[in-house]
C-alpha positions as CSV (number, residue, x, y, z in Angstrom):
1,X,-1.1,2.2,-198.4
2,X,-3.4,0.3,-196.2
3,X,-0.5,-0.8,-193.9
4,X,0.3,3.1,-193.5
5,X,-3.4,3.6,-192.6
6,X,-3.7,1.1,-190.0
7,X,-0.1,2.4,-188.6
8,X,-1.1,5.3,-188.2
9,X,-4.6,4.5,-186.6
10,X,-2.9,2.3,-183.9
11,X,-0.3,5.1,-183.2
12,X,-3.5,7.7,-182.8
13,X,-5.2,5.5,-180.7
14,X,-2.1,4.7,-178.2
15,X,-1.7,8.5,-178.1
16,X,-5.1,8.6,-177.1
17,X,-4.6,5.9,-174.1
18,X,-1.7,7.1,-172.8
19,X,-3.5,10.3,-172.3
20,X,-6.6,9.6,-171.0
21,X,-4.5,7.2,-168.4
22,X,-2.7,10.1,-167.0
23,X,-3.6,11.8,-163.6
24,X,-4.4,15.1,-164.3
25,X,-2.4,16.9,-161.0
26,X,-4.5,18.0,-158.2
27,X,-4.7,21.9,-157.8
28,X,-3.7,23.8,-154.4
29,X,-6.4,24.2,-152.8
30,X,-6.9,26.1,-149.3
31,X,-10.1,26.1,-147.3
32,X,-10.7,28.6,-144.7
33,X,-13.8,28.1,-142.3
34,X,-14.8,30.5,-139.6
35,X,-17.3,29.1,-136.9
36,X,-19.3,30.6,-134.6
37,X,-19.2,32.7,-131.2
38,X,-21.8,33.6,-128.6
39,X,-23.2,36.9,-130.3
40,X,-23.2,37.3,-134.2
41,X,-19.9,36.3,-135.8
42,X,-20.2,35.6,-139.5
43,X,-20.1,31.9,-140.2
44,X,-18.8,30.5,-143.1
45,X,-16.9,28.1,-145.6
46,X,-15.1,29.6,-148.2
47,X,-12.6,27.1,-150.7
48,X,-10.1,28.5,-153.8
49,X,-7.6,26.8,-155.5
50,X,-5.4,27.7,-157.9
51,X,-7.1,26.9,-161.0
52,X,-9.6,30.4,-160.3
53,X,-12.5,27.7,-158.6
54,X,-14.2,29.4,-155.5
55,X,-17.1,27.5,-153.3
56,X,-18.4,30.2,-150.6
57,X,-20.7,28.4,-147.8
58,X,-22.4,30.5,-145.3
59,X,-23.8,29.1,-142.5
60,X,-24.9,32.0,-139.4
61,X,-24.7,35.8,-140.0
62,X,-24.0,36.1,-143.4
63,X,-25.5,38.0,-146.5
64,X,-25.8,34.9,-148.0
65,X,-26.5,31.3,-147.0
66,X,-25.9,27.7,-148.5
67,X,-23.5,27.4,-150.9
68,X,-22.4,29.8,-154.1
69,X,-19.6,29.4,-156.7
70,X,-17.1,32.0,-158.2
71,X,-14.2,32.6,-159.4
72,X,-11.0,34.2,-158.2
73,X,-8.4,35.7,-160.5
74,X,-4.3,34.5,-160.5
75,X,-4.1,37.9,-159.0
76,X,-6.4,37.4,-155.8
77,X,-5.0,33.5,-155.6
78,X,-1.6,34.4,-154.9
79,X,-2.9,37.4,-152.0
80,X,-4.8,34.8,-150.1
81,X,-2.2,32.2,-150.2
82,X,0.3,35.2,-149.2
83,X,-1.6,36.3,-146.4
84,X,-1.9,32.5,-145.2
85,X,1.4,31.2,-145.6
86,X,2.9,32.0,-142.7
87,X,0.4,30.0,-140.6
88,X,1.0,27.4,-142.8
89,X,2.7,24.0,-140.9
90,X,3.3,20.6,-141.2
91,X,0.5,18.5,-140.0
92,X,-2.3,19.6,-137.9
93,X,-1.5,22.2,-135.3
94,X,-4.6,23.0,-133.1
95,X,-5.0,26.1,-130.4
96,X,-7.9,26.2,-128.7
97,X,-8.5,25.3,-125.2
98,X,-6.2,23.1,-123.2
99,X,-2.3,22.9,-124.8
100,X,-0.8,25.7,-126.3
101,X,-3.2,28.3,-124.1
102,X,-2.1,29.7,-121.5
103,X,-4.9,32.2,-121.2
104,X,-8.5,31.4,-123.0
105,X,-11.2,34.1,-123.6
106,X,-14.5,32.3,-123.9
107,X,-17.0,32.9,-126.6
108,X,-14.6,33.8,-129.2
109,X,-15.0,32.4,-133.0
110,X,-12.7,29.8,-134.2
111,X,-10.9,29.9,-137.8
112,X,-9.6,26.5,-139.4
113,X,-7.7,26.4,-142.4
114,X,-6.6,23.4,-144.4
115,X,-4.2,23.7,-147.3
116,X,-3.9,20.8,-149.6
117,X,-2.1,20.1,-152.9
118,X,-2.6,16.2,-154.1
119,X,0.0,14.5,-151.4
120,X,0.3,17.4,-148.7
121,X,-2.5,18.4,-146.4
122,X,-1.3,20.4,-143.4
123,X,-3.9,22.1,-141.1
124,X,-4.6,25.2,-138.5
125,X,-7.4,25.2,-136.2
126,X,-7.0,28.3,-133.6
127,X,-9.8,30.3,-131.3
128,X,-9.4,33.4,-131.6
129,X,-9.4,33.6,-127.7
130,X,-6.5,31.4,-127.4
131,X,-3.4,33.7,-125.5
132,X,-4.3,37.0,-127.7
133,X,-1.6,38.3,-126.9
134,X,0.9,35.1,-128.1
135,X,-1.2,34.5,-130.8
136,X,-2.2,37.8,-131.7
137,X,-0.1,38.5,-134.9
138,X,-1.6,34.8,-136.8
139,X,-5.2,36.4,-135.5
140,X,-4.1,39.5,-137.7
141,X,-3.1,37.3,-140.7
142,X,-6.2,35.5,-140.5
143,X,-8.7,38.6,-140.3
144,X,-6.7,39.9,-143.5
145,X,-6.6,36.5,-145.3
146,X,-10.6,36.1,-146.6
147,X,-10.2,40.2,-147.8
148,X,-8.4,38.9,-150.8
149,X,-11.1,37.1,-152.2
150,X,-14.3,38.8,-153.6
151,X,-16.6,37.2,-151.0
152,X,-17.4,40.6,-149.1
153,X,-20.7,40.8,-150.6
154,X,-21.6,36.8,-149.5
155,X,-20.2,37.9,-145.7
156,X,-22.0,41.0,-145.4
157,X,-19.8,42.7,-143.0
């Protein structure tokens, strides 16, 4: 009887190793910073990932500033990363100034996004004066991205 007992504590306790030695996998996550511009632009921070966690930052011309936690349901998850996806390449792509503008409006806001998911970061950093009329259709993805999320009442506008 004993030997049963002590079997079965050693079997318990290897369960118990083996699964507090597992990596618990890293959730999506997708961040999504506006910055500023010359007049009053909203600027903020908001990060979701897939497990419902939301951290919205504002910075300059928002409701709300510093940072504030909620949640985001499965629902309002899968719109945001919709809206984003097609943006979404390998690496870090970058339009602003210089390469990749032809024409540049000045004073504009720029929006960065970085998607990660444990091993795979890629990243989009774009002014929205950057050849509007080139880039025009990832400008309309991005304005329609952050109205997924219930953050309207952080942003103000």
């Amino acid at each position: 009887m004993q030997r049963w007992h002590w079997a079965a504590l050693v079997s318990i306790a290897s369960g118990l190793l083996v699964a507090e030695g597992e990596a618990r996998p890293t959730p999506e996550t997708i961040s999504y910073r506006t910055g500023p511009c010359y007049g009053t632009c909203p600027a903020y921070r908001v990060t979701v990932s897939a497990d419902g966690k939301g951290v919205f930052e504002g910075e300059r011309f928002t409701k709300v500033t510093g940072s504030h936690t909620f949640r985001v349901s499965k629902a309002e998850w899968l719109e945001f990363r919709r809206r984003l996806q097609p943006l979404r390449g390998q690496g870090t792509v970058r339009l602003e100034d210089g390469e990749g503008c032809r024409i540049m409006a000045t004073d504009m806001p720029t929006v960065e996004v970085r998607w990660s998911n444990g091993a795979r970061a890629s990243n989009l950093r774009i002014n929205y004066g950057c050849d509007p009329a080139r880039y025009g259709w990832m400008f309309t993805h991005l304005r329609e991205a952050p109205k997924a999320l219930p953050i309207a009442a952080l942003v103000g506008r």
